[in-house]
C-alpha positions in Angstrom: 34.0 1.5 -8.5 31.9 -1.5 -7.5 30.6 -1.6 -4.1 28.3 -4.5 -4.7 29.5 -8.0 -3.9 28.9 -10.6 -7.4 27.8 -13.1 -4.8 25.3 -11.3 -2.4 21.6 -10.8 -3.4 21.1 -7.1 -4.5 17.8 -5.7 -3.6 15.7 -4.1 -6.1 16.2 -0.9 -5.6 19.9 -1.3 -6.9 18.7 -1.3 -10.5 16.9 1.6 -10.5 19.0 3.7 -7.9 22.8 2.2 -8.9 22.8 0.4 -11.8 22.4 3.9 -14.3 24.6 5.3 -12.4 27.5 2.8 -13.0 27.4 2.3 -16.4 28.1 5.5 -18.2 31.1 5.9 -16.5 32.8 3.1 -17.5 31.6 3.7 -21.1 33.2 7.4 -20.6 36.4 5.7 -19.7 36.9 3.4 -22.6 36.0 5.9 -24.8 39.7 7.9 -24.0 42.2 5.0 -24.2 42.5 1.6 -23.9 44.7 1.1 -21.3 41.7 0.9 -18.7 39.4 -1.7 -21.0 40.9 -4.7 -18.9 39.8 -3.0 -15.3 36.7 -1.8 -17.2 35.6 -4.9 -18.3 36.4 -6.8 -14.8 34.2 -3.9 -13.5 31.1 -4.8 -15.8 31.5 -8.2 -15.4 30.9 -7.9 -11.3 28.1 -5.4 -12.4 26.2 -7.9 -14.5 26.7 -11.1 -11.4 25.4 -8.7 -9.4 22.0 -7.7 -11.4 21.8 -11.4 -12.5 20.8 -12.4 -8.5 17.6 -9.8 -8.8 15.1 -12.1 -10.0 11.2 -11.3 -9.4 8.7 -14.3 -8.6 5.5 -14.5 -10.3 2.5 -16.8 -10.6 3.8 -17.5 -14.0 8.1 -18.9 -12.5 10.9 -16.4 -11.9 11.4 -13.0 -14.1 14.7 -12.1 -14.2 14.4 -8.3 -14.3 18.0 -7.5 -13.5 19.4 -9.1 -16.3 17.3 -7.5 -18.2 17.5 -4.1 -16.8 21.2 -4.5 -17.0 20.9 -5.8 -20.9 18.7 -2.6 -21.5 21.3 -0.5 -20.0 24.2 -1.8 -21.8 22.5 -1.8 -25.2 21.3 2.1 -24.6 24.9 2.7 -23.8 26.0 1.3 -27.2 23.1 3.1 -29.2 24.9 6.3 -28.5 27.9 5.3 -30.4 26.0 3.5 -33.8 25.5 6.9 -35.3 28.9 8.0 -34.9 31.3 8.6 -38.1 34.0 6.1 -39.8 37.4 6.8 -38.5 36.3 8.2 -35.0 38.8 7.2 -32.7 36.6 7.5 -29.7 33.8 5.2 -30.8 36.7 2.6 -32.5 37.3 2.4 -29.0 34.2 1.8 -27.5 33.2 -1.0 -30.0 36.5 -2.4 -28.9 35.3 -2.3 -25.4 32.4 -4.1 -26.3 33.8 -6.5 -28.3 36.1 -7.3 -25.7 33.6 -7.4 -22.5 31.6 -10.2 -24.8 34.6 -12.5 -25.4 35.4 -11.8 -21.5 32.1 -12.5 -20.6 31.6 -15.7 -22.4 35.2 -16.6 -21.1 34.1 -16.2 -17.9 30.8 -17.9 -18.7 32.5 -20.9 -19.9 34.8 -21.8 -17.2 32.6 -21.9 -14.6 30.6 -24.5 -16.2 30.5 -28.1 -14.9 32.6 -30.4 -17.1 30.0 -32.0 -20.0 27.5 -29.2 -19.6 28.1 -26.9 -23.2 24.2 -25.8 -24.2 23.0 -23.9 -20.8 21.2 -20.7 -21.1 23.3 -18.5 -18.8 23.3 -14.8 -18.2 26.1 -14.6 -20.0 24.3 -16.5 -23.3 21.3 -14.4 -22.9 23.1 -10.9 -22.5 25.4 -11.8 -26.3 21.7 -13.0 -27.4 20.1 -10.3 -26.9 23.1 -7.7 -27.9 23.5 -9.9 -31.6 19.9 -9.8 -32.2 19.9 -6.1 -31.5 22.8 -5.2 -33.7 21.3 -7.6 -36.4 18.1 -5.3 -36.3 20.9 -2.3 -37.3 21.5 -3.9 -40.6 19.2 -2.2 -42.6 19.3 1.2 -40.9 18.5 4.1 -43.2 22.0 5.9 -41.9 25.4 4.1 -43.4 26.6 5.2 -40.1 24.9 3.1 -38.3 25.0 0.2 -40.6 29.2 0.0 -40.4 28.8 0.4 -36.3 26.8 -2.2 -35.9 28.5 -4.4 -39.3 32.0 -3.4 -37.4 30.6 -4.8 -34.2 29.0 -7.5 -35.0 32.3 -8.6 -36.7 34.5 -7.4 -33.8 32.3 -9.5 -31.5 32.1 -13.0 -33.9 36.1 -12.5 -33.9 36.7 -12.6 -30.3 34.2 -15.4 -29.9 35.6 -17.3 -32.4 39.3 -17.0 -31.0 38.1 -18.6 -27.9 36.3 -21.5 -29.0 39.5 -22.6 -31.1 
């Protein structure tokens, strides 16, 4: 499902030409069972190394547009499911996914850290960052919807943090 390599430089064109093109499949597929999250996730996880390496230099230091074209991405892809019902199987599962691609993430994150280094910003720290502060933002949507997505979430995500760390 991958072709790109987590360790080689992507060019620029892969975010605009690739990258929306290999997300929304792997949302399709958690979305039917869970049996797939685990390849799924390993999946992502190579997807987001790989747009990490696109950075952009400017006068100003180094942008890194493919994190954040990736983070974009991934945050659109869990929009679609904040208006769904209680008791949807389908989106259970998605926020399931999620919550499970952040604890790998930050797994992953974690042990390849040097020994003694515990507060670096990482792609990783920036991508759970930016997803919390954008579910926090969902907390006073008008829809109740919305509000137990992103409240179920959230909580889903704190959990398999918190299991980690312990």
């Amino acid at each position: 499902m991958v072709s790109a390599r987590a360790d080689a430089v992507q060019p620029a064109s892969y975010l605009t030409d690739t990258l929306p093109a290999q997300l929304p499949p792997i949302f399709e597929q958690a979305q039917h069972t869970t049996a797939n999250h685990r390849k799924n996730i390993v999946a992502l996880r190579k997807i987001q190394v790989a747009c990490a390496t696109i950075t952009e230099e400017t006068s100003k230091g180094t942008k890194l547009v493919g994190e954040k074209a990736f983070n974009t991405l991934f945050v659109n892809m869990v929009n679609v499911v904040l208006g769904v019902k209680k008791g949807v199987a389908v989106a259970d599962r998605v926020v399931k996914f999620v919550a499970n691609y952040v604890a790998y993430t930050t797994e992953q994150d974690m042990a390849s850290r040097p020994e003694g280094e515990e507060d670096v910003d990482t792609a990783a720290t920036r991508f759970v960052n930016r997803l919390l502060k954008h579910l926090l933002s969902g907390m006073e949507a008008k829809d109740k919807n919305v509000r137990f997505r992103v409240t179920l979430l959230t909580v889903s995500m704190i959990n398999g943090l918190g299991e980690m760390e312990s």
